[in-house]
Backbone as a chain_set.jsonl record, in Angstrom:
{"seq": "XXXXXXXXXXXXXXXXXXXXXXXXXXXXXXXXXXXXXXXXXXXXXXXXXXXXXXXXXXXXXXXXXX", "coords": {"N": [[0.825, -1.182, 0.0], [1.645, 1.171, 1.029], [5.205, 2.332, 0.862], [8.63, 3.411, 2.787], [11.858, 4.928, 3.021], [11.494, 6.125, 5.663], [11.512, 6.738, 8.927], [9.645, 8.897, 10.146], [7.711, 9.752, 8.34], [6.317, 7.144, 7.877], [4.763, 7.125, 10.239], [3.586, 9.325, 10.288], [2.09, 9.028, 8.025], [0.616, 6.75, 8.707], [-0.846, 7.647, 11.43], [-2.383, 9.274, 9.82], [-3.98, 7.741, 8.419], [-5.641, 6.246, 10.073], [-6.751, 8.113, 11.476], [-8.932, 8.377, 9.96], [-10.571, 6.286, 10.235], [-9.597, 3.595, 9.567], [-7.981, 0.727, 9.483], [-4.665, -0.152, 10.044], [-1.425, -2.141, 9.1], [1.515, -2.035, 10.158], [5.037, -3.081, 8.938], [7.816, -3.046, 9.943], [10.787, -3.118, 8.509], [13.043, -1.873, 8.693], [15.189, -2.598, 10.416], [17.808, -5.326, 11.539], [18.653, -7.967, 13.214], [20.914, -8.998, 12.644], [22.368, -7.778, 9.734], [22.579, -4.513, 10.873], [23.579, -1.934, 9.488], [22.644, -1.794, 7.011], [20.149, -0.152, 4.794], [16.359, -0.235, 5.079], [13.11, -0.754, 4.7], [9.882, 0.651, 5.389], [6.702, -0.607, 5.269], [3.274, 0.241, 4.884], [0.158, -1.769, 6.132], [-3.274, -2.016, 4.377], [-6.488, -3.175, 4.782], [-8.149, -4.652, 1.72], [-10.857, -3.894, 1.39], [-10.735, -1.501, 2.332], [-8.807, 0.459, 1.042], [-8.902, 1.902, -1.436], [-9.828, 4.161, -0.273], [-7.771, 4.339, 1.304], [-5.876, 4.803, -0.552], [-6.466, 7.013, -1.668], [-6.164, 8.857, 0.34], [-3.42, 9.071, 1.393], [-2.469, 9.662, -1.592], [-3.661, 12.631, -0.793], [-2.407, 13.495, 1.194], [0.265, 13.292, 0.399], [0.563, 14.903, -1.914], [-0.469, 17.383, 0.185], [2.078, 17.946, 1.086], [4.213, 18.365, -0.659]], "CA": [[0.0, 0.0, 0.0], [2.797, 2.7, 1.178], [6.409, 1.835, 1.535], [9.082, 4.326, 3.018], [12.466, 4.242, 4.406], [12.156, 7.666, 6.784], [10.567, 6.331, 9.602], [8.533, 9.529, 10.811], [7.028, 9.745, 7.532], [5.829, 5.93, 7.968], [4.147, 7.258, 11.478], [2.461, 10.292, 9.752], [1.094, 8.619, 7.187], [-0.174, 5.826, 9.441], [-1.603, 8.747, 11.977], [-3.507, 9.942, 8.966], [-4.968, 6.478, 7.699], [-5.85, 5.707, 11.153], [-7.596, 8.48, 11.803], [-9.921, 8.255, 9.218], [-10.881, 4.953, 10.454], [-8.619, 2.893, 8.589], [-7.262, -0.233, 10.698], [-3.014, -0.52, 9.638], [-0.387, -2.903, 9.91], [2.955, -1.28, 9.982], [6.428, -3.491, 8.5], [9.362, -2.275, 9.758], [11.887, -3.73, 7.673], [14.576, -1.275, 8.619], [16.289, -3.11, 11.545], [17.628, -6.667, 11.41], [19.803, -8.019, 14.039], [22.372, -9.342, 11.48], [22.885, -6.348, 9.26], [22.047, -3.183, 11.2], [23.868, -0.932, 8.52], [21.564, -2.077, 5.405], [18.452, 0.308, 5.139], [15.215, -1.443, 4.917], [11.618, -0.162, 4.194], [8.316, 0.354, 6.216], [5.483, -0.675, 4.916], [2.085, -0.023, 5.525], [-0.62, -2.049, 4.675], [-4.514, -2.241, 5.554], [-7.661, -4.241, 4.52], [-8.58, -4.408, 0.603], [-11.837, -3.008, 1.486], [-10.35, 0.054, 2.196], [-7.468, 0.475, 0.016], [-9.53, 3.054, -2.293], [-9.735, 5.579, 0.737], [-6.357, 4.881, 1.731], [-4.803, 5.391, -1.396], [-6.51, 8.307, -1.744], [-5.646, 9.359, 1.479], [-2.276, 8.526, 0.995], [-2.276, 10.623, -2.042], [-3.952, 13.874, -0.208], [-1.403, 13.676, 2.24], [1.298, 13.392, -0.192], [0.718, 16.243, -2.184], [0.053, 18.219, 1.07], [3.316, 17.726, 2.271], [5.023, 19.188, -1.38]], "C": [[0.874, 1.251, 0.0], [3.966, 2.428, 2.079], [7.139, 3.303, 2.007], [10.266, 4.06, 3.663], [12.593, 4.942, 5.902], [10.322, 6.718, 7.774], [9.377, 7.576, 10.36], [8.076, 9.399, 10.11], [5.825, 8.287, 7.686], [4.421, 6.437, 9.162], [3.445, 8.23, 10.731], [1.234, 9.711, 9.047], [0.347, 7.367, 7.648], [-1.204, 6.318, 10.375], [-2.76, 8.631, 11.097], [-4.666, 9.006, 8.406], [-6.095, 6.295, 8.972], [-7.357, 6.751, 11.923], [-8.852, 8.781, 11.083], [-10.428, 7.108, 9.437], [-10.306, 3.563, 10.237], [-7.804, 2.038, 9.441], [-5.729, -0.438, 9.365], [-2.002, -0.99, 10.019], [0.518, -2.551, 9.319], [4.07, -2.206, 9.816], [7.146, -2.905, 8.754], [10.345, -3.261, 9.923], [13.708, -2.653, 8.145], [15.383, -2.028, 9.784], [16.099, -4.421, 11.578], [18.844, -7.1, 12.916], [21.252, -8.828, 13.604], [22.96, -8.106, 10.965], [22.347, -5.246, 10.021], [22.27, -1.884, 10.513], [23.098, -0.95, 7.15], [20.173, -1.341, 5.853], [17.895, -0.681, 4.938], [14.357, -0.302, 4.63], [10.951, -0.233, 5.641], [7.245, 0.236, 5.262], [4.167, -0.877, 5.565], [0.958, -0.655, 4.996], [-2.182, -2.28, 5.046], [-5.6, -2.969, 4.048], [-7.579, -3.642, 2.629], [-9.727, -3.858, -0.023], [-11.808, -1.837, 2.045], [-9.01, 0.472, 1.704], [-7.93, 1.397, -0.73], [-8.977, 4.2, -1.643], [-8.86, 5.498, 0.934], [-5.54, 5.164, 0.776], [-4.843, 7.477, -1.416], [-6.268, 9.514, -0.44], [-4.196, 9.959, 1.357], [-1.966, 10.044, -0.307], [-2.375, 12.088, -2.075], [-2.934, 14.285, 0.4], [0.238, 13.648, 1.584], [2.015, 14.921, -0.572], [0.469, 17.795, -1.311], [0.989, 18.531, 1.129], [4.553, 18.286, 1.266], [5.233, 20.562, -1.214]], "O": [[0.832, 2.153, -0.837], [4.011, 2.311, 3.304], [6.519, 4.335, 1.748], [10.28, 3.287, 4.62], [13.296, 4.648, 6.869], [9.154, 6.394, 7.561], [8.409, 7.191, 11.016], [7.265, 8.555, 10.492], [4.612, 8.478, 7.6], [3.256, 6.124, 8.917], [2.333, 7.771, 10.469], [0.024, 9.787, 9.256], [-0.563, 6.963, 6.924], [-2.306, 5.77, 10.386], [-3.832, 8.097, 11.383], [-5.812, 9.301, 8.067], [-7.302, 6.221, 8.739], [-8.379, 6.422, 12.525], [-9.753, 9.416, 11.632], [-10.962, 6.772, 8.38], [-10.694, 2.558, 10.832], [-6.935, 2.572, 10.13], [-5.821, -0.763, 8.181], [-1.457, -0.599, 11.052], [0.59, -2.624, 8.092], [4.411, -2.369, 10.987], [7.455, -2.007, 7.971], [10.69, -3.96, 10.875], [14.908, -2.815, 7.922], [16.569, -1.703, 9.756], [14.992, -4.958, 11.626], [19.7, -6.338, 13.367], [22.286, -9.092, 14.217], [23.841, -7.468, 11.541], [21.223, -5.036, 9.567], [21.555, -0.9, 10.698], [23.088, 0.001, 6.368], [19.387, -1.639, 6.752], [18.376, -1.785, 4.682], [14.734, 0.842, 4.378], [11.281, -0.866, 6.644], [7.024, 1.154, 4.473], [3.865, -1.711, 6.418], [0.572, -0.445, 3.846], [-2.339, -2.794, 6.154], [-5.398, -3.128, 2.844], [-7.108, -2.559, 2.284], [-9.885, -3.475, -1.183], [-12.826, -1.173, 2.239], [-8.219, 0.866, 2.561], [-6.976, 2.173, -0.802], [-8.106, 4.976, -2.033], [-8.354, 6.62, 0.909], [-4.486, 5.743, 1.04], [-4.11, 8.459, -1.306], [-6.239, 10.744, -0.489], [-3.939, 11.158, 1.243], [-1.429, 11.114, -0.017], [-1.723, 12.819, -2.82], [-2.5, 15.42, 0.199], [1.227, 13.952, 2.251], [2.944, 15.633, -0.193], [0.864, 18.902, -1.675], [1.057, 19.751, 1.274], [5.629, 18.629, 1.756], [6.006, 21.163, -1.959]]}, "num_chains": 1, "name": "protein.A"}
């Protein structure tokens, strides 16, 4: 749904899903306890019956933020 590797960004844009009702399960890929120097991703990802609103969410909050 919405990857990222800056982890506040991950938290904003989870804030924002969330508070529109929007249940989200957060991936954080950036920390392993093998490599700790290799970025990673976050990903967020929520139900397929709301994936519409969160894109478009997602995309409100994008172009806010230009």
């Amino acid at each position: 749904m919405f990857t990222t590797s800056e982890q506040p960004r991950a938290w904003i844009m989870r804030t924002a899903l969330e508070s529109e009702g929007i249940k989200v399960v957060m991936l954080d890929k950036t920390s392993s306890p093998y490599v700790s120097f290799v970025p990673g991703e976050i990903d967020l990802m929520v139900h397929t019956s709301q994936a519409e609103l969160a894109l478009e969410i997602i995309f409100n909050n994008e172009n806010n933020n230009e």
